[in-house]
N, C-alpha and C positions, 0 to 999 in steps of 0.2 A: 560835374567834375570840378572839385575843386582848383584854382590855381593860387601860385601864390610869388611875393614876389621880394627881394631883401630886406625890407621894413618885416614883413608877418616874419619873416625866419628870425630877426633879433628881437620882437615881440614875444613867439614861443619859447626862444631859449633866453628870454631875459634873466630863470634862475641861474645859467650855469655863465653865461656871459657876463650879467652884471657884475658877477663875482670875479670872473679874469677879465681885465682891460687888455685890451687887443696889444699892449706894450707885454704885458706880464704872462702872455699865454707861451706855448712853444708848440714847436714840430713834435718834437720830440725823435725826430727819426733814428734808429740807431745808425750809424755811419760806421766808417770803419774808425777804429782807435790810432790817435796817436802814439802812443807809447813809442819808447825812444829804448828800452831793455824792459827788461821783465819783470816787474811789479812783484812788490808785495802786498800788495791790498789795492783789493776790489771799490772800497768807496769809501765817502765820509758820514760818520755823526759828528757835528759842531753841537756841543751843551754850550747857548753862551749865555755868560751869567752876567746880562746888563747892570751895570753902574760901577764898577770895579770891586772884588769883593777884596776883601784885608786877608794880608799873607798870613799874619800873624796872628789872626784868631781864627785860621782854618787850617794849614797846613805845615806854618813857617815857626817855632821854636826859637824866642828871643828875649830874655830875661829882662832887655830894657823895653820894649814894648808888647810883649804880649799880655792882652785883658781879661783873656777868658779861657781858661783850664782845657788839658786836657793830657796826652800824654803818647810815649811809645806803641805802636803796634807793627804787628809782623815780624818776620824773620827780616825786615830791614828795618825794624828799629823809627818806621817814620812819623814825628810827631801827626800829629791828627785833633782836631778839637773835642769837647767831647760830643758836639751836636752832631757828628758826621758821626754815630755808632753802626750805620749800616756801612757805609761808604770805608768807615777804617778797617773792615774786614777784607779789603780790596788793592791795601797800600801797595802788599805784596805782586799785582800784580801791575800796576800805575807805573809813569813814568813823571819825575816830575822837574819842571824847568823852572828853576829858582831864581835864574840870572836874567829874565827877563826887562826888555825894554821898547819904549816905542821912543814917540815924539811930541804927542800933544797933553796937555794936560786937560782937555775940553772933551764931555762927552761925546760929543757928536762926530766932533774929529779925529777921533780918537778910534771912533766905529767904523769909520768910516773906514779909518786905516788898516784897521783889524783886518777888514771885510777884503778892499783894494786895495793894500800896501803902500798908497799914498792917501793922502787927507785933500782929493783935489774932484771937482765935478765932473762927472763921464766918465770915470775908470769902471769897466768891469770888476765883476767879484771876485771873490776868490772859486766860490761854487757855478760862478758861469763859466771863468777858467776852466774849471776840470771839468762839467758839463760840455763845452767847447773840445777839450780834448781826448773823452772819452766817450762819450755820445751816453744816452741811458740804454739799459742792459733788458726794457721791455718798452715794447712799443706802443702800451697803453698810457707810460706814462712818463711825465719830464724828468730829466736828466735832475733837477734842482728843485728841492722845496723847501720853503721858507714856514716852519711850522711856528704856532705864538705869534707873529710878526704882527700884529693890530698895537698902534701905538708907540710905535719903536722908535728910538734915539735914534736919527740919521737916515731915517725914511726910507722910501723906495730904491735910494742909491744905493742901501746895503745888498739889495740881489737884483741889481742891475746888470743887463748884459752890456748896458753903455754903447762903444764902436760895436761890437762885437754882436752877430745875427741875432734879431731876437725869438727865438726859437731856445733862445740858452738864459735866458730872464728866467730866477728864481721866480717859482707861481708861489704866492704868499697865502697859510690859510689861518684864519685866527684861531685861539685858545679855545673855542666853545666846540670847534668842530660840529659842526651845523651840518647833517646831514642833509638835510632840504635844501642847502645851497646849492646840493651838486646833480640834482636832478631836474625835472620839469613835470610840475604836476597835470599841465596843460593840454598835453600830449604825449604817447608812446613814444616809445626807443626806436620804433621802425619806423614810425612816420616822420620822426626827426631824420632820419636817411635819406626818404626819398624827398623831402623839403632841401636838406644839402645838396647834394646830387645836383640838384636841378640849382643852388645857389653858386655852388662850386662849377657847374659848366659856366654859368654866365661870367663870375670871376675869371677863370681860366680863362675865358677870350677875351675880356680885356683887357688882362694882362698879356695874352699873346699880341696883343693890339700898339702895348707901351713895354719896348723890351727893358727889363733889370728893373722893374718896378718890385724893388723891394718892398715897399708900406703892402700892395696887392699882395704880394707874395704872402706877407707876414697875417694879412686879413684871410685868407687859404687855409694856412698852418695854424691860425688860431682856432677855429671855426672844425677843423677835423680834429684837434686835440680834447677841445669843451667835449666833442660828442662822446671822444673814447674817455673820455676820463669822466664823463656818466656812469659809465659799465666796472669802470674798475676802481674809482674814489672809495664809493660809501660803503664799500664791504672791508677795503683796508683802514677804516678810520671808524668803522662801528665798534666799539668797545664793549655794547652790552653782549654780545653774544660768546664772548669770553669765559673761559671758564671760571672758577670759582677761586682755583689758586694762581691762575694769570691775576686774575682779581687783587688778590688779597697779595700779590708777591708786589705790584708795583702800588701799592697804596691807593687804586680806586673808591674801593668805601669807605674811603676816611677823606673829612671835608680838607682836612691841612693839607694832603699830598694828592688828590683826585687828580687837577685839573693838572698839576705837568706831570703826572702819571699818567695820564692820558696821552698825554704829546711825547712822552718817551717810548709808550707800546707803542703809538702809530710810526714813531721812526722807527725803530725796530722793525715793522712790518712793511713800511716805505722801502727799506735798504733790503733786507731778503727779497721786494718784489722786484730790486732793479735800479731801484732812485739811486744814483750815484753819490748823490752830498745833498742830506739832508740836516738843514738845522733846527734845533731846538731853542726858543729863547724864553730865557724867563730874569724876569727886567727888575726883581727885587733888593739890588744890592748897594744903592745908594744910599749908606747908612751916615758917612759923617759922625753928628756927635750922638746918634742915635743907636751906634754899634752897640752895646751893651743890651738892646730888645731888637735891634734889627738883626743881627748874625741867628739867635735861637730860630727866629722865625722863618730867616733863608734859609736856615741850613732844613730845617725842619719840612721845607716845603719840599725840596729837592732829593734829601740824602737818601730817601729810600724808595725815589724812582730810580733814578741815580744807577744806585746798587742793582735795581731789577734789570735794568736795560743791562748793567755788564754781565749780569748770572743769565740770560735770556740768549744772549750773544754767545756765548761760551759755549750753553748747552746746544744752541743748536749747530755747532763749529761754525759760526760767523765772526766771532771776536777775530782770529787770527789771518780775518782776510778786510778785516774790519780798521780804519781808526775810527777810535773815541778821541777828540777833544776837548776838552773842560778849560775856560776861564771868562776876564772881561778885558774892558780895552786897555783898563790897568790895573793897578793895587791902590791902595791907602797909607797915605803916611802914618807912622805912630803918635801915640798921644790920644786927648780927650776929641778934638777933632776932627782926627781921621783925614784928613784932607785928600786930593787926587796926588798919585804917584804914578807917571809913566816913566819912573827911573831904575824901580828894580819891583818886581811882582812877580806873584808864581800861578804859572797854568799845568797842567797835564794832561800827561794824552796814553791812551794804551791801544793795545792792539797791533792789528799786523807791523812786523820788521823793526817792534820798538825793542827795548831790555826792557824787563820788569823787577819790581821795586828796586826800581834805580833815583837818584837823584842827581840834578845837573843844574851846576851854576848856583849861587850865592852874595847875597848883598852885603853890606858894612857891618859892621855891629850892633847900629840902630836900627838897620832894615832899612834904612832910605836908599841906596842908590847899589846897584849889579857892577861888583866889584873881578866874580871870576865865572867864568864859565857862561859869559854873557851872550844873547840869543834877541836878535831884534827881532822887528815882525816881519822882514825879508827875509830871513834865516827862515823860520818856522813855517812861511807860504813853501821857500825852496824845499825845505826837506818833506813836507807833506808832497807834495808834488813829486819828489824824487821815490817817494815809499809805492805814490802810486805809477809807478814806470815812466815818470815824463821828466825829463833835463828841465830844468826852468830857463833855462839860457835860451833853450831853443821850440818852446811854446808859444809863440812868436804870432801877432797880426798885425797886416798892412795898412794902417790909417794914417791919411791924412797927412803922409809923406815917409813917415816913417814905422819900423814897426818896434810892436808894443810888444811887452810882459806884463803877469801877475808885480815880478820882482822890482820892474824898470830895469836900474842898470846894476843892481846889488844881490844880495843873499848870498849866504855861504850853508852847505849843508849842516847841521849839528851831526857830524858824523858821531862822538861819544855817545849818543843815543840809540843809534842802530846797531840792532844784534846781527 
């Protein structure tokens, strides 16, 4: 008879463990939902488009700075580049925030702020937020996933649960999607059981031993999350078994758009399986004075996964219980050197409870600074929050004397944007 004891059990599941660190694993339990009224959408995709992309050679029309062509599309008339030709087929349905602003001019800070609404250490996410407040919608799988996230501007902090249980920690998987990460070639599915079983009674009693041992608690929830998210990872994240026009709709066989047409199927198929706020990152948009070959190439990478994830959403009625968000942590000033701009840049978002082809908010006449219709990144945490049934006022935890928000003490709805 074999026996075995917590050393052999992190030896056999060293493939699925190494890959989550006992920080970045979750419960995943479903709990009951905060919801504070009645939602209009089930969950998030964040597209975020690392390094800040330029307003004005992607969506933003300005005679003094725009460098690269393009023109009108849809029944709202909304400039478009012309690299985005899948994406400008879409305008129509986009919502887009022109009057955008943050606070830092530094990448990192800047992500960080995106992410946690402040630029400060130990804030939770904005995706453990609403993980936190809505629980995940299946029990195989965490509430938040961090797709691309290998290499990323701002580190681990960006899907940090921080104060907040970590059970609600963004699980991070890189761009290659490595199915052999998420199993154990070592040993079967049932033997991994009865090896738990018997690790999880000994955990259990010594945590019954030290009451509120949260780190124990957390080694528990990690350790049954790896095993179910054996069973249920590599069949949502295998993309060869796709058909031919799943294939060919998000640019899989083509080397330019494979690899984040991959990470846009799997969020797609993440969010229909339950994942409440999954992101997508793809970190190409640090162009500076190299816009003029950098934009062809981002756009080129992106535009026509882009496009598939919103036709894929649509067709299978998820768009409308759905957001989509698209931007970075800011824009670019005009000119040859493009410089960082967190003074006036444009994101968009569509899907549930938004207006489509709407535009909201606009900068000066040279595009440097959000003159009307201005939207910080407390605004935009508030109204995504608000879309998915939750007050940000009062999504509320107790640390450390006081309690916290996604907003802190700010955000105002963009009401103009909800239909």
């Amino acid at each position: 008879m074999n026996t075995y004891n917590r050393r052999d059990f992190l030896t056999l599941s060293s493939a699925t463990l190494g890959m989550l660190s006992v920080s970045n694993m979750t419960g995943a339990m479903k709990h009951q939902a905060r919801s504070h009224f009645a939602p209009k959408a089930k969950r998030v995709i964040f597209l975020n488009m690392q390094g800040g992309p330029a307003a004005f050679e992607t969506f933003v029309h300005k005679k003094l700075s725009t460098t690269i062509s393009g023109k009108q599309h849809g029944e709202s008339g909304t400039w478009v580049c012309k690299h985005f030709p899948y994406l400008s087929k879409w305008v129509d349905k986009l919502c887009f925030l022109n009057g955008m602003h943050s606070d830092s001019p530094v990448h990192s800070n800047a992500q960080i702020q995106l992410h946690c609404g402040l630029a400060t250490p130990s804030r939770p996410s904005m995706g453990s937020w609403i993980s936190y407040g809505l629980g995940s919608e299946n029990i195989d799988l965490p509430g938040y996933i961090h797709l691309g996230a290998s290499n990323f501007v701002g580190g681990s902090r960006l899907s940090s649960s921080a104060f907040l249980p970590s059970e609600f920690t963004g699980i991070p998987i890189n761009s290659q999607l490595k199915l052999e990460d998420f199993g154990n070639a070592k040993t079967n599915f049932q033997s991994q059981r009865k090896l738990l079983d018997l690790v999880q009674k000994r955990n259990k009693r010594a945590n019954g031993q030290v009451p509120q041992n949260n780190h124990l608690h957390g080694v528990i929830e990690s350790y049954e999350m790896a095993y179910r998210m054996q069973g249920s990872l590599p069949n949502l994240l295998n993309t060869e078994k796709e058909s031919k026009q799943i294939k060919d709709q998000y640019g899989l066989n083509n080397s330019q758009t494979s690899k984040f047409g991959k990470l846009c199927l799997a969020a797609r198929k993440l969010s229909e399986s339950g994942v409440r706020f999954v992101e997508v990152n793809h970190r190409n948009w640090d162009h500076h004075n190299s816009i003029q070959k950098g934009i062809p190439k981002s756009c080129g990478e992106t535009d026509k996964p882009i496009a598939a994830l919103l036709k894929d959403l649509e067709q299978r009625g998820l768009l409308d219980e759905t957001i989509v968000l698209w931007g970075g942590e800011f824009g670019r000033l005009p000119g040859d050197k493009s410089g960082h701009n967190p003074k006036g840049y444009t994101m968009w978002m569509a899907g549930a409870g938004l207006k489509k082809g709407f535009s909201y908010g606009e900068t000066d006449e040279r595009g440097i600074e959000a003159v009307d219709g201005k939207v910080h990144v407390h605004d935009l945490h508030a109204t995504i929050l608000h879309l998915l049934g939750i007050d940000h006022e009062r999504l509320t935890y107790s640390f450390a004397g006081r309690d916290w928000r996604l907003t802190d003490v700010k955000g105002n709805l963009i009401k103009p944007i909800l239909s």
